[in-house]
C-alpha positions as CSV (number, residue, x, y, z in Angstrom):
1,X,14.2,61.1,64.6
2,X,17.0,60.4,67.1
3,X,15.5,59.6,70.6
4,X,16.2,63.1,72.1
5,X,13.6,64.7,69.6
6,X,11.3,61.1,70.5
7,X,11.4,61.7,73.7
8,X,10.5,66.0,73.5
9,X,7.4,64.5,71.3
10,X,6.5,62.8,74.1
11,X,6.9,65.4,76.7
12,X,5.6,68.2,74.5
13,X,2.1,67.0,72.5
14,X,1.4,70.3,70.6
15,X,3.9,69.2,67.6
16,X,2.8,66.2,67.5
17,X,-0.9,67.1,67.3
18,X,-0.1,69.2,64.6
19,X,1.8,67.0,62.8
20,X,-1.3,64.5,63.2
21,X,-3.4,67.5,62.3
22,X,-1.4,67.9,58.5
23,X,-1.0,64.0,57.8
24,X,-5.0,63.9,58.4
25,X,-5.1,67.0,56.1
26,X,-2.9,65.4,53.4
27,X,-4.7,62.5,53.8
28,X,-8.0,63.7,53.0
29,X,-6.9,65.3,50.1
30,X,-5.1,62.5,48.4
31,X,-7.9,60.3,49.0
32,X,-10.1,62.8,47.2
33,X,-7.9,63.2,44.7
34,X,-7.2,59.5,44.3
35,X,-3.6,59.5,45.2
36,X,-3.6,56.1,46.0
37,X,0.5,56.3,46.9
38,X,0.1,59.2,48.5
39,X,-2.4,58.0,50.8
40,X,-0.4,55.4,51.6
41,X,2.4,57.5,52.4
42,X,0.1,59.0,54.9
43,X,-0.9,56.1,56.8
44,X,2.5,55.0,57.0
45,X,3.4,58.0,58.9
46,X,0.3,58.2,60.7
47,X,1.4,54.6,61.7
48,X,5.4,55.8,62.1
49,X,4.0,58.6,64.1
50,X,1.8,56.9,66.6
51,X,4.6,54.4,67.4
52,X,6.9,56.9,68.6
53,X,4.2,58.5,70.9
54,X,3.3,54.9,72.2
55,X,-0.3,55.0,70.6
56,X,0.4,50.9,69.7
57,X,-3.2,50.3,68.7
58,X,-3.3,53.5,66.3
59,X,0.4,52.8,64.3
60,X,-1.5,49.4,63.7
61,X,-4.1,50.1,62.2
62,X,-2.8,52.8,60.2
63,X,0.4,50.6,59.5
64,X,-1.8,47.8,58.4
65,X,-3.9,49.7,55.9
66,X,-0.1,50.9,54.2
67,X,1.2,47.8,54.0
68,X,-1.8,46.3,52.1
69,X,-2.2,49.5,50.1
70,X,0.5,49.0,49.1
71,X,0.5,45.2,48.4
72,X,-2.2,46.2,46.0
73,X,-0.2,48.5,44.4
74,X,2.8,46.4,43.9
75,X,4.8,49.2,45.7
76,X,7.7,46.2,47.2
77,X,10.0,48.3,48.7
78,X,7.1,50.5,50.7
79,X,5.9,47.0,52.0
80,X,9.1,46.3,53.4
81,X,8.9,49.5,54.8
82,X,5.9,49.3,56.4
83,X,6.0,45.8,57.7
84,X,9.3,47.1,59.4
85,X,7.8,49.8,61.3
86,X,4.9,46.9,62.0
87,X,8.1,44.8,63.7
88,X,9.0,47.7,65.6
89,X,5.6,47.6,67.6
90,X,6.5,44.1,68.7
């Protein structure tokens, strides 16, 4: 997202409660489905999404559970991924 479209998220909450709304959704799904990746995926934009709305302690806990998820898939590149959006929190 560029930082005009950061900045409307943060001005205008209804997209980004419904964004929150259908990674929760996908979320629950995958996990009951056993999507391990998938569920990953989700917290990683969970975690990509609470950073850009300045919900710190939120992106780091979702953020943390992709990057071990991950880890304990072997998924490399996703960890770099994730541990980058982690940096950004700094």
């Amino acid at each position: 997202m560029g930082s005009a479209q950061n900045g409307h998220a943060r001005r205008d909450p209804q997209p980004v409660a419904r964004a929150e709304d259908h990674y929760h959704e996908a979320l629950a799904l995958a996990t009951e489905l056993g999507m391990r990746p998938l569920v990953a995926h989700c917290h990683l934009n969970l975690g990509k999404l609470f950073r850009k709305t300045d919900q710190h302690e939120q992106a780091r806990q979702h953020l943390t559970t992709a990057t071990t998820m991950y880890r304990e898939m072997d998924m490399r590149f996703w960890v770099d991924q994730a541990e980058a959006e982690t940096g950004e929190l700094a």
